[in-house]
Every structure is written in structure tokens, then in C-alpha cells.
SEDRENPA-408367 format. One record per residue: x negated, y, z of N, C-alpha, C, CB in turn; residue in three letters; chain. Coordinates in steps of 0.05 Angstrom, whole numbers, plus 5000, padded with zeros to 4 digits. Glycine has a CB too. Layout:
! residues N
X  Y  Z  X  Y  Z  X  Y  Z  X  Y  Z  ALA  A;
...
//
This chain:
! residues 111
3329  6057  5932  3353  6068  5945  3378  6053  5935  3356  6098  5940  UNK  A;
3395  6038  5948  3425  6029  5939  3440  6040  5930  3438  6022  5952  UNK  A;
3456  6043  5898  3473  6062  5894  3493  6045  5889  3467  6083  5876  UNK  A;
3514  6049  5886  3535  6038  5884  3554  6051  5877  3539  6029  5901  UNK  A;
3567  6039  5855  3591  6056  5828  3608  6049  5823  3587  6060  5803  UNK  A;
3636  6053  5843  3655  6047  5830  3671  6055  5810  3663  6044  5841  UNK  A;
3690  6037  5793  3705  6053  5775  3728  6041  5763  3690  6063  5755  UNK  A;
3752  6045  5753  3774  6022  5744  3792  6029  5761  3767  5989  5747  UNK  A;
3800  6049  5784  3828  6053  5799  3844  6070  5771  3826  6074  5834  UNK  A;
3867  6074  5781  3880  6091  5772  3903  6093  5789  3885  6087  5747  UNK  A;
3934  6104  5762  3964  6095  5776  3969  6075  5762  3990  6115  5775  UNK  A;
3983  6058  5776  3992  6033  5757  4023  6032  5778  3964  5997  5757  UNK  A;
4034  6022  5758  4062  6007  5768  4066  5987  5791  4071  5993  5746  UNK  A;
4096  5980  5814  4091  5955  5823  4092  5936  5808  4103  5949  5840  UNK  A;
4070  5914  5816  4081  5892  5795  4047  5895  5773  4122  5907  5774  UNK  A;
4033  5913  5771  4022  5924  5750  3995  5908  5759  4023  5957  5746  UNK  A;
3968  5913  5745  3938  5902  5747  3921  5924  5739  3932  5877  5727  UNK  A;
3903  5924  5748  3876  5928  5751  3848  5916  5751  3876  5936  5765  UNK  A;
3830  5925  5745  3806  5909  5744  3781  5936  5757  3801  5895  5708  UNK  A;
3784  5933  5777  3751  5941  5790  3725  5931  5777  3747  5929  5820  UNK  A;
3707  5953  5772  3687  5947  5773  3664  5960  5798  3684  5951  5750  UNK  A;
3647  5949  5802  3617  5968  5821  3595  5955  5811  3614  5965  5861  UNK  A;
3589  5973  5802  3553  5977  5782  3536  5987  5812  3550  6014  5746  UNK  A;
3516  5964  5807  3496  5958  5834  3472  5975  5828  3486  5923  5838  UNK  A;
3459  5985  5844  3430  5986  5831  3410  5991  5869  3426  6023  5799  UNK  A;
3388  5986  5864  3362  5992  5891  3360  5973  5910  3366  6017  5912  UNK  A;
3370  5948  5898  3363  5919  5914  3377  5900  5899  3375  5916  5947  UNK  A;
3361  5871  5915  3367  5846  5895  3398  5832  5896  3346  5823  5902  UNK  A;
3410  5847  5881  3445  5850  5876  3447  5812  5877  3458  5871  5834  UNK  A;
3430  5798  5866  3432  5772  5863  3429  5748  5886  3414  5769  5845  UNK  A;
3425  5768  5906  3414  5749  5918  3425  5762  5949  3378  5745  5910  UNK  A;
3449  5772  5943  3464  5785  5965  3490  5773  5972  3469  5813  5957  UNK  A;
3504  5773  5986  3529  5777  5990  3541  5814  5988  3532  5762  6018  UNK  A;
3566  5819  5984  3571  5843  5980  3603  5841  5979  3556  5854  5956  UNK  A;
3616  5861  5989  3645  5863  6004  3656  5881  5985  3646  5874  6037  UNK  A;
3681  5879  5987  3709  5892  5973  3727  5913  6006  3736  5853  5958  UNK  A;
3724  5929  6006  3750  5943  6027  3758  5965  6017  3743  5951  6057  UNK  A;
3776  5980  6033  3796  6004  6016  3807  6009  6044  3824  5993  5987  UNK  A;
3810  6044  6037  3824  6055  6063  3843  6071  6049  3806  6073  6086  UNK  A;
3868  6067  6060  3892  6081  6058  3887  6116  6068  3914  6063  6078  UNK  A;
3903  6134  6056  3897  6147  6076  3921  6150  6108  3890  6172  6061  UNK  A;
3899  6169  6126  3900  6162  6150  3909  6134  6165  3912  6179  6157  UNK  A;
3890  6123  6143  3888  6088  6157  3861  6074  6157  3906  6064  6138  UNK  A;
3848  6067  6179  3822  6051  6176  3820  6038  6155  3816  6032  6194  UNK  A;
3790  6030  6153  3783  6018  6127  3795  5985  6132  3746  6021  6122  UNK  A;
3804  5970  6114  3802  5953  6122  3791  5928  6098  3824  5952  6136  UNK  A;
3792  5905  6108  3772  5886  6091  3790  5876  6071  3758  5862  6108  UNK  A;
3783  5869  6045  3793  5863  6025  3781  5841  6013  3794  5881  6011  UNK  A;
3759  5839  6010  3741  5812  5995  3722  5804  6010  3725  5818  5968  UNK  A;
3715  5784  5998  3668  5776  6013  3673  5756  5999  3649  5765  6058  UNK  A;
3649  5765  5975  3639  5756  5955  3613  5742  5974  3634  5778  5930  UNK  A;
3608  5713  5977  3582  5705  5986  3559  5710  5952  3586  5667  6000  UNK  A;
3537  5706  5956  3516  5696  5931  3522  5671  5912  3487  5688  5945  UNK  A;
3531  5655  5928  3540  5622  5925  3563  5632  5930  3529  5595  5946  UNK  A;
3589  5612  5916  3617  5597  5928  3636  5616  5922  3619  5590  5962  UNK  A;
3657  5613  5935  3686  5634  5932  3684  5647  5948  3714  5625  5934  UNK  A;
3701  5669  5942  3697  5699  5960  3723  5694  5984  3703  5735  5936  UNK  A;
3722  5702  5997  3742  5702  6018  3761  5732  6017  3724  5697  6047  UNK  A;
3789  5728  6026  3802  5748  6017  3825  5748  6038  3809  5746  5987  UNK  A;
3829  5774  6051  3845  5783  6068  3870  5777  6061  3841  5807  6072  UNK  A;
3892  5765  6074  3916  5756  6076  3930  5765  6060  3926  5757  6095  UNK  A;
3928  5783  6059  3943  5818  6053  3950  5817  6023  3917  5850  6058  UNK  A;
3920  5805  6003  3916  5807  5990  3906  5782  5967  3909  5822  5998  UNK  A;
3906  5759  5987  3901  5725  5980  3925  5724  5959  3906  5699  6011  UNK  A;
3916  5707  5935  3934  5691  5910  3937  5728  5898  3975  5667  5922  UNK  A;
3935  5748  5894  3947  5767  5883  3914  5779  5872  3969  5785  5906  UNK  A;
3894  5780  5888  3866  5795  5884  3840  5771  5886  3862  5823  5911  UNK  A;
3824  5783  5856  3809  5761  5855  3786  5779  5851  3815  5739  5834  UNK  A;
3765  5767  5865  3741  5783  5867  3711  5760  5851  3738  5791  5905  UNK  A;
3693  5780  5835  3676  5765  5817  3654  5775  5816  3684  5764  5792  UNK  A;
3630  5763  5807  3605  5786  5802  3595  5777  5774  3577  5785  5828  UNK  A;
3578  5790  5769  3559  5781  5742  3533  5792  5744  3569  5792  5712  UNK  A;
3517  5768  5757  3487  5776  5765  3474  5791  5748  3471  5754  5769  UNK  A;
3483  5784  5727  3459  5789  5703  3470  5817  5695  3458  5763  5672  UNK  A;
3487  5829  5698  3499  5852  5699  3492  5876  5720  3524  5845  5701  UNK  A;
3493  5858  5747  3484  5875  5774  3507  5887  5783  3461  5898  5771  UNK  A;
3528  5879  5767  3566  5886  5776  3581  5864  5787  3588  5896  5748  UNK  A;
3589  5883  5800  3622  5865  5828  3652  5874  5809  3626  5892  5878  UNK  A;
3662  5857  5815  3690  5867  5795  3715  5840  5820  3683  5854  5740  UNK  A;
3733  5852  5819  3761  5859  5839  3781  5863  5809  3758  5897  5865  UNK  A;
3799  5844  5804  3831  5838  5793  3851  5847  5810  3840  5808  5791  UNK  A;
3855  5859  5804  3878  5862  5824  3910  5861  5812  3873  5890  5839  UNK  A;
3921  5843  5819  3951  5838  5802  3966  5836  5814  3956  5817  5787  UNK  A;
3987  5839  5813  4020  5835  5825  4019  5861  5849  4026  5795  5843  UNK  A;
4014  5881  5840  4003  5904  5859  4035  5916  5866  3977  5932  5840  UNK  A;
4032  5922  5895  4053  5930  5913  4043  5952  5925  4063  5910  5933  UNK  A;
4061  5978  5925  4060  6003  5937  4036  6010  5962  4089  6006  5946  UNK  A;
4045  5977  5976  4025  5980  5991  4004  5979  5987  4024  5971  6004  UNK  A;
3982  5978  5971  3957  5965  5958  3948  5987  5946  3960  5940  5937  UNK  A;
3966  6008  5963  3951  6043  5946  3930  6054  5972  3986  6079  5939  UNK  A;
3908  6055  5957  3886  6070  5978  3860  6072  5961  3879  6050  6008  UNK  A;
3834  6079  5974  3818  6080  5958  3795  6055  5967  3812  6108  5957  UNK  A;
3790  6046  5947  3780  6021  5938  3743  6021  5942  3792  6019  5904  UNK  A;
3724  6015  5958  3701  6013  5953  3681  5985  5949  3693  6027  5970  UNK  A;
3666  5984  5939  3647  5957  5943  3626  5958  5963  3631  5950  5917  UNK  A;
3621  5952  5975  3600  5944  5999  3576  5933  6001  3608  5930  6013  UNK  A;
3554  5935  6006  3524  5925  6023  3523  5934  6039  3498  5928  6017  UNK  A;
3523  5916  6055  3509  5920  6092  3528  5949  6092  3458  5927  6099  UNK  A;
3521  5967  6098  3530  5988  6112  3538  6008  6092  3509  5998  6131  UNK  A;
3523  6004  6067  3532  6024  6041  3555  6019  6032  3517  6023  6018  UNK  A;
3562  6041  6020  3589  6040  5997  3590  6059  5977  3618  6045  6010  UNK  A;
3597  6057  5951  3596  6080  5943  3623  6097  5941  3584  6078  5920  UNK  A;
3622  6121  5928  3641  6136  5921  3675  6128  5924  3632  6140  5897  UNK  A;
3675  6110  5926  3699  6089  5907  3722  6105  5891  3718  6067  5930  UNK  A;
3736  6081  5885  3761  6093  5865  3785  6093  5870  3764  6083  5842  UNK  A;
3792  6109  5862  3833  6107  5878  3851  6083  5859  3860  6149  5871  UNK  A;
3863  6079  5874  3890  6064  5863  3911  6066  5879  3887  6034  5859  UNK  A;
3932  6073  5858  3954  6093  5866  3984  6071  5856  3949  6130  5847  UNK  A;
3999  6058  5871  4016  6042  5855  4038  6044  5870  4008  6014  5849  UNK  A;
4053  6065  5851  4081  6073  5848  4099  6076  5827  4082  6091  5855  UNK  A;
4124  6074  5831  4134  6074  5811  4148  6107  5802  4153  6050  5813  UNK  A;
//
């Protein structure tokens, strides 16, 4: 079964950082690609990262030069930087396979 665990939101300041993590487990985390998105509320989800298996992750406009997305195979965790954080960049945060997500975590950035 895929579980998926996020954790690392909080409140932080504008201007402030964070570090996401998502602890993988019920498939071969290594040999996946696996996504970053976050929904505001009463706002669709929308896309934030794509971490391929290989290469650099690709990253929504929104959020390019400010959010850096990573994994550590040998860990089975996805981890999301998130720096130079603007008011807008408050929603809740999940990691992705195929159609799963887990729980995710809030991040709240106000002053």
C-alpha cells in the first residue's frame, strides 16, 4: 500500500524558509518519479515540483529560483526548500505518486 508523510510546514515569516519533508513507503520510491503540489484554500490544487528518478525537477513559475525540490533514495524521502516565501505560498503542501498524496502539511506565511 503507498503511504505517504508529510511534515516540515509551519508559520514562517515573508521572506522566511522551510524545508519539507515526505517519508515514502509501499513501492519502489527509487525508481519513480514523484510530484510536489499545494492547495490554497478554496483554490485548486496546483503544481509545484516533478522530481523525475534521473535529472532536475521541474518547477512551476510561481515558484522557480525560490523552491528547490530533492530526494534521498536511500532514505525513501522527497524534501521541498522553500525560501524567500511570500504570503502567497500559504496553502497546504503535499507530495505525490500517480494519484496518491498524503496527509500533507500547512504552511502559513504571514507576518
Amino acid at each position: 500500500e503507498v503511504h505517504l508523510v508529510e511534515s516540515g510546514g509551519g508559520l514562517v515569516q515573508p521572506g522566511g524558509s522551510l524545508r519539507l519533508s515526505c517519508a515514502a513507503s509501499g513501492f519502489p520510491f527509487s525508481s519513480v518519479a514523484m510530484t510536489w503540489v499545494r492547495q490554497a484554500p478554496g483554490k485548486d490544487v496546483e503544481f509545484v515540483s516533478y522530481i523525475p528518478r534521473f535529472g532536475r525537477p521541474i518547477y512551476a513559475d510561481s515558484v522557480k529560483g525560490r523552491f528547490t525540490a530533492s530526494r534521498d533514495n536511500a532514505k525513501n524521502t522527497l524534501f521541498l526548500q522553500l525560501d524567500s516565501l511570500k504570503t502567497e505560498d500559504t496553502a497546504m503542501y503535499y507530495c505525490k505518486y500517480l494519484e496518491t498524496r498524503g496527509q500533507g502539511t500547512q504552511v502559513t506565511v504571514s507576518s
